[in-house]
VMD Tcl script that draws the C-alpha trace (Angstrom):
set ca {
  {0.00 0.00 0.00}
  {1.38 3.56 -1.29}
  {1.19 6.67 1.04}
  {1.94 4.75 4.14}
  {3.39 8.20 5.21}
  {0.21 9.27 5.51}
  {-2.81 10.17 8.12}
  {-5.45 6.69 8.16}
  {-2.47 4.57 6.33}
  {-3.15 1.73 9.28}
  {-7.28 2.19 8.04}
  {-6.75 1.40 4.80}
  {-4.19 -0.98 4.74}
  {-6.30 -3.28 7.10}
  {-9.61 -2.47 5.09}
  {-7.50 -4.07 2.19}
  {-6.12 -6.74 4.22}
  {-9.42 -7.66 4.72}
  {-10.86 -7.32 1.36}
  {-8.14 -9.74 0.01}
  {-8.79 -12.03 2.92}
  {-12.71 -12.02 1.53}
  {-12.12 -12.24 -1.73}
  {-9.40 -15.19 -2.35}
  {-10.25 -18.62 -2.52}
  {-8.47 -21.65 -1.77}
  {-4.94 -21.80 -2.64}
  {-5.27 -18.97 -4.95}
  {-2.53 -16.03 -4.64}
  {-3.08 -13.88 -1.78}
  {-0.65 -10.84 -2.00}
  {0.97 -9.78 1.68}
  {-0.08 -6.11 2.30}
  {2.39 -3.70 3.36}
  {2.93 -0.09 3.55}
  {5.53 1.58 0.85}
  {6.29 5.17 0.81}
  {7.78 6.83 -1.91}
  {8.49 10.08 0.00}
  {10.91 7.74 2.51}
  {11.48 4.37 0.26}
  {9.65 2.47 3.08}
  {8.70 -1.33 1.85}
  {10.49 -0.44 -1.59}
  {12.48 -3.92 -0.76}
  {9.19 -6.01 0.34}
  {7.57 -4.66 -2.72}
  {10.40 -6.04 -4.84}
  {10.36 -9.33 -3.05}
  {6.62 -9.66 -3.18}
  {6.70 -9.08 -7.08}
  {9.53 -11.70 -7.92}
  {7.37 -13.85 -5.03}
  {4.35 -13.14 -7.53}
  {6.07 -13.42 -10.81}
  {7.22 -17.31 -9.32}
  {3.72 -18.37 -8.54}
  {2.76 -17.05 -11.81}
  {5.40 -19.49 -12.96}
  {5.27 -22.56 -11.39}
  {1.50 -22.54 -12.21}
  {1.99 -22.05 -15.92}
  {-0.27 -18.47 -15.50}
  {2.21 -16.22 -16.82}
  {1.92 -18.53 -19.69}
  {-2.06 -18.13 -20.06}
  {-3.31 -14.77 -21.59}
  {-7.35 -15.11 -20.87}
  {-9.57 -12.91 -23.03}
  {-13.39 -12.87 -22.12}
  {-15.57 -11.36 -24.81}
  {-15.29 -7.60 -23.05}
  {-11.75 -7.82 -24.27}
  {-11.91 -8.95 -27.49}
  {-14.84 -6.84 -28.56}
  {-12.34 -4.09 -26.96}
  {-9.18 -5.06 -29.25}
  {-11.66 -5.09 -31.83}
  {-13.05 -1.32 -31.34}
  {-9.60 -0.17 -30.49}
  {-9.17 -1.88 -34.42}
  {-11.43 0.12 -36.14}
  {-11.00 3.42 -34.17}
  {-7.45 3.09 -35.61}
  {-8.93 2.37 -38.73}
  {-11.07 5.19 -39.06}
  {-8.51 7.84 -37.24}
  {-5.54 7.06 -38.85}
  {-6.94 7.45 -42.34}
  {-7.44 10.85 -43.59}
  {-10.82 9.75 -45.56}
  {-11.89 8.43 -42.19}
  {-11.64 11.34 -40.15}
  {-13.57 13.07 -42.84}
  {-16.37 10.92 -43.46}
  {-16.46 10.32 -39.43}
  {-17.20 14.52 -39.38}
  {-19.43 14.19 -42.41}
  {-21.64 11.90 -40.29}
  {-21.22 13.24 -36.99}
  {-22.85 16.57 -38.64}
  {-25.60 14.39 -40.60}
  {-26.18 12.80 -37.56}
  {-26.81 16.58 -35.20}
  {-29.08 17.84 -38.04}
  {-30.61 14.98 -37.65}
  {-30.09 13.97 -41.53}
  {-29.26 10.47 -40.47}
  {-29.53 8.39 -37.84}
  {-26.67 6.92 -35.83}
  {-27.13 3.27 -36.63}
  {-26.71 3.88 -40.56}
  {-24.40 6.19 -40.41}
  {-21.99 3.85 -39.04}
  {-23.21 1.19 -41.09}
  {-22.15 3.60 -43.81}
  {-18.98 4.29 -42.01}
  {-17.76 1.09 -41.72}
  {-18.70 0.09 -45.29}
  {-16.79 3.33 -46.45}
  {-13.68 2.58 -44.85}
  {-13.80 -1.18 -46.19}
  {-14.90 -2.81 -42.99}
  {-18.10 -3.62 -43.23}
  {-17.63 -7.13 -45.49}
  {-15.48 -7.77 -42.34}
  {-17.79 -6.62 -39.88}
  {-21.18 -8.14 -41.67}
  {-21.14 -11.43 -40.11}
  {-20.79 -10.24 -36.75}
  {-25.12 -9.56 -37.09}
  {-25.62 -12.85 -36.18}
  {-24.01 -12.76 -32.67}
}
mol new
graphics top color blue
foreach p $ca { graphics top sphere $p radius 0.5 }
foreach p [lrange $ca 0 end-1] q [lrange $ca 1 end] { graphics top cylinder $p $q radius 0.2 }
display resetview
């Protein structure tokens, strides 16, 4: 815990003491708590320790290994995609204005527009299947 040079340090660190305790389940990783302080390099050692401790268990249970993606994610990556797309194409950032203002005088509504948008910028045969879902 950060700031442990500061007033209600002991408060929080055992509220998050606690909260771990709560919140771990068997023989999962439970991190120790302990104050660091930048200001004073208090716990700057135990926090190195406790990392390399982590980085271990990560390891020796093949979970550094493991990269998990739940669909939040990967719809994520997949905005992040197309928002590069779009803004690092000059046509993009013009046709994403021309529709914005289409949109606010209320020429066109949201959903086509970026139907449009995406078929403009040559993603929408990669996007079309994604209906379905």
């Amino acid at each position: 815990m950060n700031k442990a040079d500061r007033e209600g340090a002991d408060d929080t660190m055992g509220d998050i003491t606690g909260i771990l305790r709560y919140k771990n389940g068997k023989g999962s990783w439970r991190p120790e708590v302990f104050k660091t302080s930048a200001t004073n390099g208090e716990g700057i050692t135990e926090l190195m320790e406790e990392l390399e401790k982590h980085e271990n268990y990560l390891k020796k249970t093949n979970l550094i290994y493991e990269k998990k993606y739940d669909k939040g994610q990967l719809l994520d990556l997949v905005k992040e995609r197309v928002e590069h797309h779009i803004f690092n194409s000059r046509s993009g950032e013009e046709y994403l204005g021309k529709y914005v203002k289409e949109i606010i005088e209320r020429e066109i509504d949201p959903y086509t527009a970026s139907e449009i948008l995406l078929e403009k910028m040559g993603l929408q045969r990669n996007v079309a299947g994604l209906n379905g879902l």
